[in-house]
Structure formats: C-alpha cells, structure tokens
Steps between C-alpha positions, in 0.01 A plus 500: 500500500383201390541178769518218164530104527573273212437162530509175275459114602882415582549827714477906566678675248459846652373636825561848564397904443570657170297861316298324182455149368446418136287142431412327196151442525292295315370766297781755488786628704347698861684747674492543905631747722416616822110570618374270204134420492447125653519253234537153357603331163623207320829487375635447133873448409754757518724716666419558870699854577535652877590877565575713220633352196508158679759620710464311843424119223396389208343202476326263207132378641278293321137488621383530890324850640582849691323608778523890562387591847586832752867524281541096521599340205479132523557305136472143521575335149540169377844504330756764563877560430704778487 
C-alpha cells in the first residue's frame, strides 16, 4: 500500500493509504504503486486519481509537485478541487 497525502494552500484534501495513484504531470500522466523508484516532478493540470480507477478520490490539480519515497506519496499542488 501506498501511505498518500494531498495537499493545497487552503487545506489537506486527502491523507490516508490507498494501492496506486494516477498524477498529471507536467509532461504526461505517471502511474505509482507500491515499491516505486524514489522520485520527484512538477505538476501540470489534470485529473489527480487514487487507488484503482480513482476509487478512494478524484481530484482536479493544477500545478505543484509529487514526491515518491519508501511507498509515500506526498502531492502538493497549487490549485485543487474535486
């Protein structure tokens, strides 16, 4: 599992364990799941999904970065909404 927070200026819009995360990047959509290499990027727009098929949120992000480090998740982006 996956330990994944989501965080944008006004507050924490998710904090919690789910199997695979889906991020817009800045260059293309990245895929995560457990035992992922450590890794950082920039953010683009789109459609932030967590566990399969975006089952535990969806969320709209618009800019920020993800952090992937021993099966942490942390996105911190600039404009989000669900």
């Amino acid at each position: 599992m996956l330990t994944v927070s989501v965080i944008s200026p006004e507050r924490v819009l998710f904090e919690g364990t789910v199997d695979a995360v889906v991020a817009p990047a800045f260059d293309g959509e990245v895929g995560i799941l457990p035992k992922h290499a450590p890794m950082m990027t920039l953010l683009g727009k789109g459609e932030l999904r967590l566990g399969v098929e975006g089952s535990a949120g969806r969320f709209r992000i618009e800019g920020g970065f993800l952090q992937v480090l021993n099966d942490s998740v942390r996105v911190v982006t600039e404009r989000a909404g669900e």
